[in-house]
N, C-alpha and C positions, 0 to 999 in steps of 0.2 A: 798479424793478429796479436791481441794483446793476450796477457797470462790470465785473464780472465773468463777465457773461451776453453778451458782446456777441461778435461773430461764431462763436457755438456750434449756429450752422444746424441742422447736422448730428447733434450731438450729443443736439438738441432734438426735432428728426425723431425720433430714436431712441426717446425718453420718452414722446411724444407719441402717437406714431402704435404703437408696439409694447410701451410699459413703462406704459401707463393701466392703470384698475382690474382690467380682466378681462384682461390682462398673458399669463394662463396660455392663454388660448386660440391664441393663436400659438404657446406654446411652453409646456414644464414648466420651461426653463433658458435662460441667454442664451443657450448654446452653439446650443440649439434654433433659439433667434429668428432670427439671423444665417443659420444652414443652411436655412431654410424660407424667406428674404424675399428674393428677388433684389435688389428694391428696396435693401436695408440694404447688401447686395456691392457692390452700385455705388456706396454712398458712403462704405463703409465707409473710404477711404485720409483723408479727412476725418476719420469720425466716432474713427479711430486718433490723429489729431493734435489736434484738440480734447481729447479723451481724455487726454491725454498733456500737454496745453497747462495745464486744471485741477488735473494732478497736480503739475507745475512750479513752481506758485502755491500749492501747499500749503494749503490750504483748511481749517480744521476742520470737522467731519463736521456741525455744526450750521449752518453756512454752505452746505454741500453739499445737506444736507437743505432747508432755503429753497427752494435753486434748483430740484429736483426736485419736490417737493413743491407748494409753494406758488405757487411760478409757473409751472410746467410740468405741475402737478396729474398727476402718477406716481403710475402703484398698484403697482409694484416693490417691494419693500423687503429690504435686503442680509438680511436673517437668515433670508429665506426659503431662500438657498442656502446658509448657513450661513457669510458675511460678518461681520465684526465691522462695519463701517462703509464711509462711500460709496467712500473711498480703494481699498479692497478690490476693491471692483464697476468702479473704474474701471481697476484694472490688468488686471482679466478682460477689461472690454472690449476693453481694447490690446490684451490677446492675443489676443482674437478676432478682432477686426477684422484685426488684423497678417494672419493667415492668408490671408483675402479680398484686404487689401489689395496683397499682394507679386505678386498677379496680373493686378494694375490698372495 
């Protein structure tokens, strides 16, 4: 794993446990995910700033893709919502999460 994976807890929860293969049964959209998993509100002020921490670093979308993918084994993929790439998905996240998290 490269040095860019390293205190993304939160963000990894998120992949993990709600953005695996069958992704859709929790939800048809993030917006979904987020509004149905308490769990993900609680940590959402985290999974904002991780979020937000990888956008910072600027990552190219084939870098992005590694970390989801390959190490995090995600069955997500940005074009499903009509995403050009991970950058895209990860500003959505911000905004989702922002919502959750301004109440934390």
């Amino acid at each position: 794993m490269r040095n860019t994976e390293r205190k993304l807890d939160s963000l990894r929860y998120l992949f993990t446990h709600y953005l695996h293969q069958d992704w859709t049964v929790e939800g048809e959209y993030l917006s979904d995910i987020f509004e149905q998993n308490g769990a993900l509100q609680d940590v959402s002020k985290e999974i904002k700033q991780e979020a937000e921490s990888l956008l910072e670093e600027e990552h190219d979308n084939q870098h992005l893709d590694d970390i989801f993918f390959n190490h995090w084994s995600a069955g997500y993929e940005p074009e499903v919502e009509g995403y050009e790439n991970w950058s895209d998905v990860l500003r959505e996240i911000v905004r989702i999460s922002g919502r959750y998290s301004e109440n934390k």
